[in-house]
N, C-alpha and C positions, 0 to 999 in steps of 0.2 A: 567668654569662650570664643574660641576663634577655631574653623575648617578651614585647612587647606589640603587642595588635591593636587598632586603635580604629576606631569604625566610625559612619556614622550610623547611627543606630538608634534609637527611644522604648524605653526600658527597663522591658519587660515582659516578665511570665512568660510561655514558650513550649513549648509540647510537644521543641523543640528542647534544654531547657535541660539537663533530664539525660544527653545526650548532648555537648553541652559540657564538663558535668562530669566526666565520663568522660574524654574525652579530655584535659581538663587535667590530671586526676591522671595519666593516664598520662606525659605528656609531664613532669609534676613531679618521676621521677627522674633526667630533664637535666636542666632550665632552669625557672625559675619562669615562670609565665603573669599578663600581667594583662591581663584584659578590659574595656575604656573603651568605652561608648558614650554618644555624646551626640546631643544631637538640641534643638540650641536651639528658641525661639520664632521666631525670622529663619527658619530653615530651613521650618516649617509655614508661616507667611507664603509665603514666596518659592518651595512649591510653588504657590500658587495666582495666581502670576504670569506665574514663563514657567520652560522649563529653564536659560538660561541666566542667570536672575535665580536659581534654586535651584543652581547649579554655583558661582555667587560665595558663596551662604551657607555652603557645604561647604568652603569653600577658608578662610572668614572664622573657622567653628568649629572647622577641624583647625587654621589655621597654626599654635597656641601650639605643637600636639604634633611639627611637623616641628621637630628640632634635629640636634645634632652625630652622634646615634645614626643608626646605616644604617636607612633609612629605603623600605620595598619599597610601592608603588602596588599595589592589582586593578584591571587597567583592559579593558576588553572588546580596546581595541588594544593590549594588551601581549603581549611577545613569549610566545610557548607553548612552556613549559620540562617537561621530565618529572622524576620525584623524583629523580634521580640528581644536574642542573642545581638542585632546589629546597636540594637539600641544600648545597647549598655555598653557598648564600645563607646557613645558620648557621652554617657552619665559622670558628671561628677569630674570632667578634666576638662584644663585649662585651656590645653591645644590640642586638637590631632590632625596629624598628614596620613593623607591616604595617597599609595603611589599607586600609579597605572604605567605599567613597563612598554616596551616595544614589543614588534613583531615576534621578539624571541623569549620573551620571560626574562626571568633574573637569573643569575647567578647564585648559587646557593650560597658565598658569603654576604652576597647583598643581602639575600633573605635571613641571615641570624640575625642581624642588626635591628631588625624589627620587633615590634611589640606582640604582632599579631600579624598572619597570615590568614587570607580570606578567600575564597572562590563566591564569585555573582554563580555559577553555578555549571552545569555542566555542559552546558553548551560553548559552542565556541563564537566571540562576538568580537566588531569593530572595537578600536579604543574608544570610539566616537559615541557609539553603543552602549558599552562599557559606561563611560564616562554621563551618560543620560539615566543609565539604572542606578550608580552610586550616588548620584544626588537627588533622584526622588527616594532613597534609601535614607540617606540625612534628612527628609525632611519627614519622612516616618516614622523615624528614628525618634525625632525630638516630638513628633505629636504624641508616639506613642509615652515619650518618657512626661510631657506635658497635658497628656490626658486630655486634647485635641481631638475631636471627631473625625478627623480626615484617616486614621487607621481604622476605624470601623465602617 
């Protein structure tokens, strides 16, 4: 099995990053992790346009990444699953992408494209934030589906 997240994001160091790494090693004795962020030139452009001139950039820079793989949204209106529900998003497939959009969400035909739509929950948080809950989420995810003490 293989996770990957991609997100927009400018690809810079973060106080957040050793904790990243942390959690990806952990999660590396399930599944490999790979971390994508991109963050075109269109996208900085088309923040200083309007949101939904930057919801087209995000939809324009992930579509390569939506393909055959299951494919999970974060979207402020997606449905609020607990680890139990997260887990079974990894049970039993070969790849999943999980995206983390921009500043402004997606686009609703970006969002059909997907397998699944998700909310981390209702508060409102960094991508940087965001991106630290979804991967101690995957690695709870496989304790719990691996019957692992770290969910209890």
């Amino acid at each position: 099995m293989k996770i990957e997240i991609i997100s927009i994001a400018k690809k810079e160091k973060t106080i957040y990053e050793p904790l990243y790494k942390d959690l990806i090693k952990m999660i590396s004795r399930f599944t490999k992790v790979i971390n994508t962020e991109i963050f075109p030139k269109d996208v900085a452009q088309a923040h200083s346009v309007s949101p939904k001139a930057s919801q087209r950039s995000y939809s324009k820079a992930l579509n390569e990444y939506i393909s055959k793989d299951y494919s999970v949204i974060l979207h402020p209106d997606g449905k609020l699953i607990d680890s139990y529900e997260f887990s079974k998003l990894l049970n039993a497939k070969m790849s999943v992408k999980f995206f983390i959009g921009g500043a402004y969400g997606f686009e609703e035909e970006f969002l059909k494209k997907s397998d699944k739509i998700i909310s981390l929950g209702k508060l409102t948080m960094s991508h940087k934030i965001a991106k630290a809950v979804l991967l101690e989420q995957i690695y709870r995810g496989f304790s719990i589906l691996n019957n692992h003490p770290y969910h209890k």
